[in-house]
C-alpha positions as CSV (number, residue, x, y, z in Angstrom):
1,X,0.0,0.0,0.0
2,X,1.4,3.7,-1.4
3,X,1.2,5.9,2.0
4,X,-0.9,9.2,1.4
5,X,2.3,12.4,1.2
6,X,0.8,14.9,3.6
7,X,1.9,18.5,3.9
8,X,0.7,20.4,7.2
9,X,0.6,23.7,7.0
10,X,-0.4,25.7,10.3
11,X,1.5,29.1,12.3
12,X,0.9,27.5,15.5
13,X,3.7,25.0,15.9
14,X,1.7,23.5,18.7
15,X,-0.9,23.0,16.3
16,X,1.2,21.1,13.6
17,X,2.7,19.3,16.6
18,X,-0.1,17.9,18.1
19,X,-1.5,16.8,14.0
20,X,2.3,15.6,13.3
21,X,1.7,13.5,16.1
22,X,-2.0,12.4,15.4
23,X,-2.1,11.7,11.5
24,X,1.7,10.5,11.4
25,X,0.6,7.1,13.6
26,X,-1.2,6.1,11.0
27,X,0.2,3.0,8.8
28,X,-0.8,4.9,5.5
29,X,0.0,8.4,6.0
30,X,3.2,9.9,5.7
31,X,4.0,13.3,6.8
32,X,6.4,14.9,4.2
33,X,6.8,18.4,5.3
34,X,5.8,20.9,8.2
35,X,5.4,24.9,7.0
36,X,4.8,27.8,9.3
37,X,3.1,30.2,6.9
38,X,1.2,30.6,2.9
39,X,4.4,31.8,1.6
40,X,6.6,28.6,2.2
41,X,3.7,26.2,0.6
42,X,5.0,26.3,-3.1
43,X,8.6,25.4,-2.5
44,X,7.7,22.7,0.1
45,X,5.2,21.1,-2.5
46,X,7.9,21.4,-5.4
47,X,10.4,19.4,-2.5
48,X,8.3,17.0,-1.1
49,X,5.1,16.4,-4.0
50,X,2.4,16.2,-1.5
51,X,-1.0,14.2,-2.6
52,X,-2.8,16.0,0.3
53,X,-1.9,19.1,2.2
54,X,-3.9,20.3,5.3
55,X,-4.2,24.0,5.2
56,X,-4.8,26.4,8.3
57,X,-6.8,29.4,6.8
58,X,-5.2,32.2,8.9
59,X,-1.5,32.7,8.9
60,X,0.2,36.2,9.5
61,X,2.1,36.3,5.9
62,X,0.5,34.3,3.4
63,X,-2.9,33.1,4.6
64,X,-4.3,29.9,3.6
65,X,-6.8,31.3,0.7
66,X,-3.9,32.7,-1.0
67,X,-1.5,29.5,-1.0
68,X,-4.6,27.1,-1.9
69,X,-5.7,29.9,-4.9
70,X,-1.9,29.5,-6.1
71,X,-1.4,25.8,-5.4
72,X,-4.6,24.9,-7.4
73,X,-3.8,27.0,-10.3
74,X,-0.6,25.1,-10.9
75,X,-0.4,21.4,-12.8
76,X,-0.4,18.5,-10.9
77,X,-1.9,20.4,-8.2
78,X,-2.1,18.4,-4.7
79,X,-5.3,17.9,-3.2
80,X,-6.2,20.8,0.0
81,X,-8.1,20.4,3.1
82,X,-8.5,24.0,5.1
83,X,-8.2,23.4,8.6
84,X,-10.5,26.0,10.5
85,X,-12.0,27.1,13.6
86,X,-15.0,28.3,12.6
87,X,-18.4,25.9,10.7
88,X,-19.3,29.1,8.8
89,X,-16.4,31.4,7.5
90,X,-16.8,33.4,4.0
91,X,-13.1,32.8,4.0
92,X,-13.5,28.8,4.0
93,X,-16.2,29.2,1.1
94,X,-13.7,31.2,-1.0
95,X,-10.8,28.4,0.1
96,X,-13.4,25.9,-1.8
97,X,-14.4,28.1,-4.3
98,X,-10.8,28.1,-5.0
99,X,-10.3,24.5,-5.4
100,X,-9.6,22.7,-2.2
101,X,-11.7,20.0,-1.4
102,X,-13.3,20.3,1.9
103,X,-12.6,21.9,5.1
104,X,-12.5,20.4,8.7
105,X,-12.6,22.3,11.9
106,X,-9.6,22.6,14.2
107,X,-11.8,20.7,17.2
108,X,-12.7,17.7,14.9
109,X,-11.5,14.5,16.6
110,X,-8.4,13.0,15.5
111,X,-9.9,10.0,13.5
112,X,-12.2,12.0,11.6
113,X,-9.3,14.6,10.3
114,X,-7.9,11.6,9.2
115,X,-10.7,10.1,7.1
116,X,-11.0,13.7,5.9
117,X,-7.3,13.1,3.9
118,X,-8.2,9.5,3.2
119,X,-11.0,10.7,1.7
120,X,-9.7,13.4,-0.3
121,X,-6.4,11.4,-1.5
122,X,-8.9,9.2,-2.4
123,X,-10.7,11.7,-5.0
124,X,-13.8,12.2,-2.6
125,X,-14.7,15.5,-1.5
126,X,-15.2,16.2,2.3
127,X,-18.7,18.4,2.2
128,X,-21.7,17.1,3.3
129,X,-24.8,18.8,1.5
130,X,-25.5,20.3,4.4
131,X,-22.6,21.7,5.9
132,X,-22.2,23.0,1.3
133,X,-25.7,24.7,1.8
134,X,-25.3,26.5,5.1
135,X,-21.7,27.8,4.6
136,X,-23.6,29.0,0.7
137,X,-26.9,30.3,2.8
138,X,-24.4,32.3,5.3
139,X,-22.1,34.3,2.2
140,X,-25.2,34.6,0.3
141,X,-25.5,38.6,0.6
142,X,-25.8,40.9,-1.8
143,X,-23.4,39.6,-4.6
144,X,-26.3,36.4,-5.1
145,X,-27.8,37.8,-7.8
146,X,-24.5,38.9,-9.8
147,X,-23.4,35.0,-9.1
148,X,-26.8,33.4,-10.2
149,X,-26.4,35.7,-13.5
150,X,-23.1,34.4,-13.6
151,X,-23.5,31.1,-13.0
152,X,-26.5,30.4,-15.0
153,X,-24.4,31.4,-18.1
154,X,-21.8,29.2,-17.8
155,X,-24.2,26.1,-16.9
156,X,-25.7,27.1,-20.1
157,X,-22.9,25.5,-21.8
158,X,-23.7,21.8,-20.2
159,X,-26.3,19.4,-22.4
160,X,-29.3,18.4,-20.3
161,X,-27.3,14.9,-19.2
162,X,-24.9,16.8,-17.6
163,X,-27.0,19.3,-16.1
164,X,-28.7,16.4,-14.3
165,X,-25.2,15.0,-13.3
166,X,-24.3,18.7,-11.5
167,X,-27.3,18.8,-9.9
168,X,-27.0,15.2,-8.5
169,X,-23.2,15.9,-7.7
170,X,-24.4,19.3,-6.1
171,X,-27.1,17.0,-3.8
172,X,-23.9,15.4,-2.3
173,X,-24.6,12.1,-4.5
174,X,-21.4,9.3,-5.1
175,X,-21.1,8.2,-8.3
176,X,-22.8,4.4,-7.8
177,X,-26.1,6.6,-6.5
178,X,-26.0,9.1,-9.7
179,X,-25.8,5.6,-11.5
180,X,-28.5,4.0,-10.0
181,X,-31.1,7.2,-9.9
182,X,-30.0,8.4,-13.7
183,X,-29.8,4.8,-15.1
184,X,-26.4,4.9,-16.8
185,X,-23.4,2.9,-15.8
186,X,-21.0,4.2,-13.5
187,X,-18.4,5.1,-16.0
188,X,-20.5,7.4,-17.7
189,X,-21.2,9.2,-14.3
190,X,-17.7,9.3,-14.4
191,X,-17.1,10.4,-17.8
192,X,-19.8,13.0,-17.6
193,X,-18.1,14.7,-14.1
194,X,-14.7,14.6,-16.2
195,X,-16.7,16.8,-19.0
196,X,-18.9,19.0,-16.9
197,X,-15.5,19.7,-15.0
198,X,-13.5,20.2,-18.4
199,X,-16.5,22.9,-19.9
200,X,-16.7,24.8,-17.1
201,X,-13.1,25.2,-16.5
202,X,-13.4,23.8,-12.8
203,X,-11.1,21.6,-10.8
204,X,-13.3,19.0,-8.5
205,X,-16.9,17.9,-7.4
206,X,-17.0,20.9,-4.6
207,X,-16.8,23.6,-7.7
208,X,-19.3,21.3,-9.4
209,X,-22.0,21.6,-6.5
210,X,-21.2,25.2,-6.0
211,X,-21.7,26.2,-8.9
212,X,-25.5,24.4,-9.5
213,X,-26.2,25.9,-6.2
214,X,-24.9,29.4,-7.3
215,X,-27.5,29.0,-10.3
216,X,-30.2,28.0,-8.4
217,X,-30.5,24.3,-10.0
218,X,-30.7,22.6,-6.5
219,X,-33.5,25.3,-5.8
220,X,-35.1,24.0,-8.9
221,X,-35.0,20.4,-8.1
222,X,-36.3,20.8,-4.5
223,X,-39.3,22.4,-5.7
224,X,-39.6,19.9,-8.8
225,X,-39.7,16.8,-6.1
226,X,-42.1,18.9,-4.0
227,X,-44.6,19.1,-6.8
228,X,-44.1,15.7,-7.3
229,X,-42.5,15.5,-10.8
């Protein structure tokens, strides 16, 4: 079995201590580098190629936006989780906006943290539906209607197939349910993710369901299973 490379970055050395010490036990996780701030995160990923790196938001140089923004815009970019103390922070919805894959708080007992980086060196987003809707429901404010605008016009581009796949991705849906509910294999759920994500220029299932939700498709849906169609 290939160990998971993970990268912890966090200011508080306590902090990375305490996770060093937590994830590092485990038989397939290997911790490949410790950084202190944003602005050592690109040289440390060029040195030690990361698969996952947890990422604490606030840090006094280079905060944790920033780093994820410029680590997913790069090739072969690792996979982020944002480490964070609070459930609803317009910074941690920007972090995922930007690409990382989830976000766990800094109180989450230790063996869910590390299922969080299994799951997300795994390809799997870590965002339940809910926690996706109330972090969306709590930046809402006045830009909504500028981002539904936006939004809508770029869903525009999907066929209706696909459109069906976004909203069933932004519902929080694996692929073998999306299978099952749509009636197509799971390959072509897989194939269709691959191509919404290609179109719309995004880089993993968390843009996907941000983005249907920014249009007001899972809005759409709710009300078309509440009048029963």
């Amino acid at each position: 079995m290939t160990a998971i490379r993970l990268l912890l970055v966090d200011d508080d050395p306590l902090v990375r201590a305490g996770l060093s010490f937590m994830l590092g036990g485990a038989d397939d996780v290997e911790i490949v580098g410790e950084a202190a701030d944003g602005d050592e995160v690109e040289a440390l990923v060029d040195r030690t190629r990361p698969d996952v790196v947890l990422m604490d938001i606030r840090m006094p140089v280079v905060d944790g936006l920033t780093a994820t923004e410029r680590l997913r815009g790069r090739p072969d970019a690792p996979q982020v989780v944002v480490l964070t103390t609070f459930h609803a922070d317009e910074q941690v919805l920007r972090a995922l906006r930007a690409g990382a894959a989830g976000f766990v708080l800094k109180d989450t007992p230790p063996p869910e943290i590390l299922d969080a980086v299994r799951r997300v060196a795994a390809g799997d987003p870590v965002l339940s539906p809910a926690v996706t809707r109330r972090l969306m429901e709590h930046a809402a404010g006045s830009a909504a209607d500028t981002r539904r605008t936006r939004a809508r016009t770029r869903i525009a581009a999907l066929n209706d197939r696909e459109r069906e796949v976004a909203v069933a991705v932004g519902r929080g849906m694996a692929n073998a349910a999306i299978a099952a509910e749509l009636f197509m294999s799971v390959a072509t759920v897989k194939t269709h993710v691959s191509r919404i994500l290609a179109k719309l220029d995004l880089n993993n299932r968390v843009q996907i369901a941000l983005l249907a939700y920014d249009a007001g498709l899972l809005e759409e849906y709710e009300e078309q299973e509440e009048d029963g169609h």
